[in-house]
N, C-alpha and C positions, 0 to 999 in steps of 0.2 A: 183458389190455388194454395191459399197458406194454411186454409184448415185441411187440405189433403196432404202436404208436406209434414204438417203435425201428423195426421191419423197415423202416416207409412213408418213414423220416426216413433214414436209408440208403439207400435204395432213390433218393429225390430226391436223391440226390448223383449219381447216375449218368444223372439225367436230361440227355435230349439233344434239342435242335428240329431237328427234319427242315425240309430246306433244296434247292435246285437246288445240284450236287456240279460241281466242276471238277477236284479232285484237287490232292496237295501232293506235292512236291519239295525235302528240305533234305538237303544234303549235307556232311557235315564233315571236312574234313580235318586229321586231329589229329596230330600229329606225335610220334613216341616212344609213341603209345596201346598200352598191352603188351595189352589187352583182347583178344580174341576176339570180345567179342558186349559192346554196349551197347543201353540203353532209352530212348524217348522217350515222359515222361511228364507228364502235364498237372497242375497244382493245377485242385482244384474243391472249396470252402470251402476244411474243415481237413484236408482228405485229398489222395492222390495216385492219380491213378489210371494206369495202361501202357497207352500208346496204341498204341506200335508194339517192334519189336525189329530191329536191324541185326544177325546172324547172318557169321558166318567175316568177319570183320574181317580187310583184309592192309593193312598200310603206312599204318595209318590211315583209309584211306577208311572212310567212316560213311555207308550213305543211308538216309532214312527216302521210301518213297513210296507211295502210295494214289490209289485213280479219286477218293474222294469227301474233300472240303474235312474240314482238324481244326477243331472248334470253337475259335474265338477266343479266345485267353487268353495265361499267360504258362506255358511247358514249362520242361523240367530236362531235362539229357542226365544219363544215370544209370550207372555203368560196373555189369557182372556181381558186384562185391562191396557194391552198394547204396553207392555214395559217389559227390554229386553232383560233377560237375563244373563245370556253371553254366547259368544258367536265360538264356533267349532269348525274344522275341515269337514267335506264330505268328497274325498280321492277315489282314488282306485281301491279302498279298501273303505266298500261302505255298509260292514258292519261291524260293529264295537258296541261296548256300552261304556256310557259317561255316570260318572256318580257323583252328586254335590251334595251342599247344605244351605238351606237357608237361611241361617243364623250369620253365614260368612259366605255366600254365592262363589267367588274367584277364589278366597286361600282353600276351599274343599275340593275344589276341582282332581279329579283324578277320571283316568281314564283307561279301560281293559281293552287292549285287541287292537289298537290304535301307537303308534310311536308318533306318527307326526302329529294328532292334539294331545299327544301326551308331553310332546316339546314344546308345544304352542303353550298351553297351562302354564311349563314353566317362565316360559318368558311374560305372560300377563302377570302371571300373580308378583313377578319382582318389580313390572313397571307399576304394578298397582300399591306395592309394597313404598318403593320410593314416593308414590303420591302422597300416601301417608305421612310418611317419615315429611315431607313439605309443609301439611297440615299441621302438623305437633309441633314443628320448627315456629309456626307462628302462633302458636300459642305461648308460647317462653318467649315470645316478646312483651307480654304484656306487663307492663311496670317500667317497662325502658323508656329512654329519652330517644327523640323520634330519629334523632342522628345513630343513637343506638343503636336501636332495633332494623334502622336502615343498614347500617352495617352489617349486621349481625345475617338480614335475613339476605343480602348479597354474598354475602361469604358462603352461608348455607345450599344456596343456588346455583353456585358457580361449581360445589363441592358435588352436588347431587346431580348438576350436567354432566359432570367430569365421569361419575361414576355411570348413570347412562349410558353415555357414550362407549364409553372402554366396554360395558357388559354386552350392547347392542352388537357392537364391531365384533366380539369373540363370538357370539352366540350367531352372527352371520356369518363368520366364517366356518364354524362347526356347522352349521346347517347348508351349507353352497351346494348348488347342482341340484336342488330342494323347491317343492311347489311353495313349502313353507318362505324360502329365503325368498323367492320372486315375491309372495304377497308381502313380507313386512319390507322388502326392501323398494314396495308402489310409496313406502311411508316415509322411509330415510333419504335425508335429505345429502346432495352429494356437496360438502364446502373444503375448500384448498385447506392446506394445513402450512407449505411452504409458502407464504404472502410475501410477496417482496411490499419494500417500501416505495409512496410514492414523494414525490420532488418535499413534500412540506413535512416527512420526515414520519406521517402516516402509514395503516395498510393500505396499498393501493385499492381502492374501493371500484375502480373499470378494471381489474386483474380479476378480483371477486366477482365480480356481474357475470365475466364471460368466463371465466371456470362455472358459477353455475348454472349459468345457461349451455354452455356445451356438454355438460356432463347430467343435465337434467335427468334425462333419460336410461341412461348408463345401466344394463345389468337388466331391462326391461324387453322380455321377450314376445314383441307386438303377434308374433304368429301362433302364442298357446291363446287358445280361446277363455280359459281359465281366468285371466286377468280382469275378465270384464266380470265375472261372479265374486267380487272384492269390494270390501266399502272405501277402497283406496285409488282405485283405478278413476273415477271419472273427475276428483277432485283434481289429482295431478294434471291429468288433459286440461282441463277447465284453466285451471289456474296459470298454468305455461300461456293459455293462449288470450288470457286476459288481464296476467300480470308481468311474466316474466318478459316477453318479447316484445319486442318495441313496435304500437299500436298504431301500424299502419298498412296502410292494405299491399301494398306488393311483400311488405316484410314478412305478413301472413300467411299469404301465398308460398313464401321459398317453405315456409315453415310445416306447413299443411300438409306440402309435398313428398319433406326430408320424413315427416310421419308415417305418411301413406305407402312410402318406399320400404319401412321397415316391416309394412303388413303384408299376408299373403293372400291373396286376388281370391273371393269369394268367402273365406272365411269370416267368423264372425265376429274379428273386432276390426275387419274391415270395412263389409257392410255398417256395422254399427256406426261407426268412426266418419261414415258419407253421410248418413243419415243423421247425424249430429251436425257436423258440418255444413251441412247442408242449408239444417233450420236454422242453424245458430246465425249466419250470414245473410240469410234471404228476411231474416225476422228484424234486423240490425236496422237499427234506429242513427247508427253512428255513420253518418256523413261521409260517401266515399267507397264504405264496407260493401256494396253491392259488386263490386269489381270481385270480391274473393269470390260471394254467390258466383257468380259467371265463369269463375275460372273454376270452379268444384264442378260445375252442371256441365260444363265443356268438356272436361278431363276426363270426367270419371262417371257422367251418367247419361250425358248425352253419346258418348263413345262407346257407350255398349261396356262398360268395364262394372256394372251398377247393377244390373239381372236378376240380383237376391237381392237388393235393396227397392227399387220401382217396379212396376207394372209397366208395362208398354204407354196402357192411359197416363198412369201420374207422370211421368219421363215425358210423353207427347208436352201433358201443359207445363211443366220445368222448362222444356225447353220454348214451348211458347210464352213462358214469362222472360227468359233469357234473351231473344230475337225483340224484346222492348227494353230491357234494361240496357243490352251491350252499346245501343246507339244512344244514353243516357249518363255512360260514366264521366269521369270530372275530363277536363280536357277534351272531349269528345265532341264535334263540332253538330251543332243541332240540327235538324231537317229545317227549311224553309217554310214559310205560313202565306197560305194567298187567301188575305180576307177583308172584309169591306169594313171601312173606318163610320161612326155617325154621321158624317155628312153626306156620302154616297147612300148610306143606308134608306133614306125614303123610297130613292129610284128605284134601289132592287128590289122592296117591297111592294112596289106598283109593279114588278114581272111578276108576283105573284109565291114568290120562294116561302114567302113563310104563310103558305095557308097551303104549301104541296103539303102530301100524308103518306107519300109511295117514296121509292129509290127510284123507280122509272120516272114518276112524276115528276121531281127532283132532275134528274139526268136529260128528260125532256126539256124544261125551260132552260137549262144547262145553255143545250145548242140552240134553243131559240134565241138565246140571247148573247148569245159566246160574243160577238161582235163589241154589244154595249157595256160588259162585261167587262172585261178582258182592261181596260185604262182604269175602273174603275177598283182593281185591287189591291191592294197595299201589302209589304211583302215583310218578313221580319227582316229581310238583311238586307234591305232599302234603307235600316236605320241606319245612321252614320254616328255613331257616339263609342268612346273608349270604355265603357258601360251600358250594356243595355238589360234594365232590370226586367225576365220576362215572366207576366203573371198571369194567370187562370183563372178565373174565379165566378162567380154567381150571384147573382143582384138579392135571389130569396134566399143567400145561402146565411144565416147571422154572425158566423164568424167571419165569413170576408166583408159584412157591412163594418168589424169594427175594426179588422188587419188593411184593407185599403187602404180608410182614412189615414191610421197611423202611420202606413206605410210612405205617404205623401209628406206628411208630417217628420216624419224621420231623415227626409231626404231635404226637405227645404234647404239645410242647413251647406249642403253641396251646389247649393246653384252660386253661379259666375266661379265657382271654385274649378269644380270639376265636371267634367263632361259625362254625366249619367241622363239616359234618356227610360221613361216606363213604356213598355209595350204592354196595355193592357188588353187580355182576353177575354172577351164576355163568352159564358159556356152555355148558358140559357138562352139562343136565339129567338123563343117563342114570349123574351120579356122583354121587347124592347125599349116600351116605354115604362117603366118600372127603373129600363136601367140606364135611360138618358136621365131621367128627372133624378138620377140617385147623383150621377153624373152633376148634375147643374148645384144639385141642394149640399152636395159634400164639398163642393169648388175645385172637383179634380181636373180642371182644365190643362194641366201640367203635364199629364198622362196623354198618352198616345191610345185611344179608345176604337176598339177593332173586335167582331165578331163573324162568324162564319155561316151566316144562312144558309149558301148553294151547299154546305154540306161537302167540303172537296178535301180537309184536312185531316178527319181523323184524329180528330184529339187523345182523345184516350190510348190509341197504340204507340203514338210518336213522342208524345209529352208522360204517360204512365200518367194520368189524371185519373183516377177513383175516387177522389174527394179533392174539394176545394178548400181554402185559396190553394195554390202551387205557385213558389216561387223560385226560379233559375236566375243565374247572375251570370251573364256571358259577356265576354271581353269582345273589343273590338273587329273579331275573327269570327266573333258566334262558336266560341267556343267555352263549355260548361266552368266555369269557374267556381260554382257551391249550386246547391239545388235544395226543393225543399224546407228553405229558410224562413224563423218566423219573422213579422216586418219588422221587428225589434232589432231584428238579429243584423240585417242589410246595412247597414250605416256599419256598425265596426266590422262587416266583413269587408267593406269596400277600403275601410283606412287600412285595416290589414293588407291587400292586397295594392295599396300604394306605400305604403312602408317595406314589403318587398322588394318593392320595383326598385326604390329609394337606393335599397341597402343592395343593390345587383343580387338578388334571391330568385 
């Protein structure tokens, strides 16, 4: 499942709309280029992809030319030792020629036939200009006292922000209603200017948060396809949704949604935008995040809204990974387990269960035996405890021979305190005695020890078992309180979860 969710989400990077072609023409003339051979290559998200190759370079001449239109975005000329040179529009007007030097790559920039990298030039070579003028500043500190030069270089900083600023803001609003202005403004960052004070005579620092979280986006038109040919576009997503907004899964979710609303249905930074969302959730390692997966795969791909983004097959197993996650999110009250504990265990290997080899076989001593059966099974919510820790695991597996123990060990420190009880899973039925005697030699007599020979539970679909141990922490409803936890983890998740209670949380 997850290496096919990767292939489809790779694969929609290279996604491209078929279009009426007129062909492109850009020619550079580079001065001093020791190259042979350079590349032109396009941003598309957080990738680069080669669009073309200029071959036996003499005297500099560079041309890139093709019968059919590049898709629109913003390119890199790239030399043969993979070091950019500097990135250009390729619009609706895609031929021009660029002229540089290499003695000074950005201050020689000029450009013929072109008005918007003719404006773009200007605005690099002045931010490149003040990086300079940064670098010289801190060379005229040398010989200062360190109080000095700290001054000195915060004055200089504040002065060279100020002038940034004012030249950005002019230079966007000369350029507005411009492909140019949408791509450097994926960069500009949007911060209040009126800051009220707060109670201790500060900026209010929650006025700032949520001025620039609501205005994150501002000025960003999700429905030009364009955006996503930018080396600005996939940082900004990323970073909203792994820094700016508060990192919790329904909070994600409004978030995800207020995104997705702004895109338009089939295009391609909406596909794109599923397809990232997609992995990004289903891959999440962070406890809880599976809830956004299911609400992405529910909304938008299991509903038929997703058509240029999955294949019927990948969508079929999305949504059969979804039909095991949804009855696994936190809160979510767990399926039942009917399975025989060690001491029943001899009897029902005298019915013969663990030498069947079929599902009929299996399903036959089933009913021959349903009778002798049936008292002899032990149930997960037959436990009675305000904790029940539930665990999966495997007697050959090595890492649950050293997470068990611990995990026993970790808990001692709760007995006559609190009422946590182990539901231990054996998943290996064909090892019994491997996993009694691990039983007896580790002293886990504290554990509740139950495995499932008749084969009637399905572990793997109800639990999402694909490797062992597996540890869920269910409260006294048999409902998900944390999952997946390592045995270290279990002891402070439990005092968390009675310091809650504590504190009416």
């Amino acid at each position: 499942m997850k290496k096919t969710v990767l292939f489809v989400f790779l694969s929609l990077m290279m996604f491209n709309m078929g279009r009426a072609q007129s062909g492109y023409d850009i020619r550079i003339n580079f001065k001093g280029c020791k190259d042979s051979m350079v590349f032109l290559v396009k941003y598309t998200w957080d990738q680069q992809y080669l669009v073309d190759t200029c071959k036996n370079i003499k005297n500099g001449a560079i041309q890139f030319k093709g019968k059919g239109d590049l898709d629109k975005g913003v390119y890199v000329l790239v030399s043969q030792e993979n070091s950019i040179y500097f990135d250009f529009f390729v619009n609706e007007n895609q031929k021009f020629t660029i002229s540089t030097d290499a003695a000074d790559v950005v201050a020689n920039l000029k450009v013929t036939g072109n008005k918007e990298n003719e404006q773009f030039f200007t605005y690099i070579r002045y931010i490149t200009n003040k990086n300079q003028e940064f670098g010289k500043s801190r060379d005229l500190t040398k010989g200062m006292s360190k109080a000095d030069s700290t001054k000195f270089m915060n004055d200089k900083i504040t002065k060279l922000n100020a002038d940034v600023k004012k030249y950005e803001f002019d230079f966007m609003q000369k350029n507005k209603d411009t492909y140019l202005y949408d791509v450097l403004n994926l960069k500009t960052e949007k911060e209040p200017t009126d800051i009220p004070k707060a109670s201790n005579g500060r900026p209010d620092s929650i006025y700032q948060y949520y001025y620039y979280r609501n205005h994150y986006f501002d000025g960003i038109n999700f429905k030009d396809e364009r955006i996503i040919r930018t080396p600005f576009f996939d940082d900004r997503v990323k970073r909203y949704y792994d820094n700016i907004v508060l990192q919790h899964p329904d909070t994600i979710i409004q978030e995800i949604d207020k995104v997705m609303a702004k895109c338009e249905q089939d295009n391609l930074v909406y596909n794109l935008l599923i397809g990232y969302f997609t992995y990004k959730y289903e891959q999440s390692k962070v406890m809880g995040f599976d809830k956004v997966f299911v609400h992405v795969a529910d909304k938008y791909i299991i509903s038929g809204k997703a058509t240029k983004v999955y294949t019927e097959e990948t969508t079929k197993k999305i949504k059969e990974r979804v039909d095991i996650l949804r009855n696994l999110l936190l809160d979510a009250k767990v399926s039942d387990l009917y399975v025989i504990d060690t001491v029943a265990a001899k009897a029902v290997r005298k019915m013969g269960f663990d030498t069947a080899k079929t599902s009929k076989s299996l399903t036959d001593l089933y009913y021959k035996n349903a009778k002798e059966l049936t008292p002899m099974f032990r149930t997960l919510y037959q436990v009675n405890a305000k904790y029940t820790i539930l665990v999966f695991w495997a007697v050959d597996c090595g890492h649950c021979k050293t997470e068990i123990p611990k995990l026993h060990e970790e808990l001692q420190r709760f007995k006559g305190k609190l009422d946590v009880k182990v539901f231990a899973v054996q998943t290996k039925d064909d090892m019994f005695d491997d996993w009694r005697k691990f039983i007896i030699t580790e002293k886990l007599s504290d554990f509740i020890h139950v495995y499932d020979p008749v084969h009637i539970n399905n572990l793997k679909e109800k639990f999402d078992i694909y490797s062992t141990p597996v540890i869920y922490v269910l409260d006294k409803d048999k409902r998900i309180k944390a999952k997946r936890l390592g045995a270290e983890q279990v002891a402070g998740l439990l005092d968390a979860l009675e310091a809650m209670e504590k504190n009416g949380k």
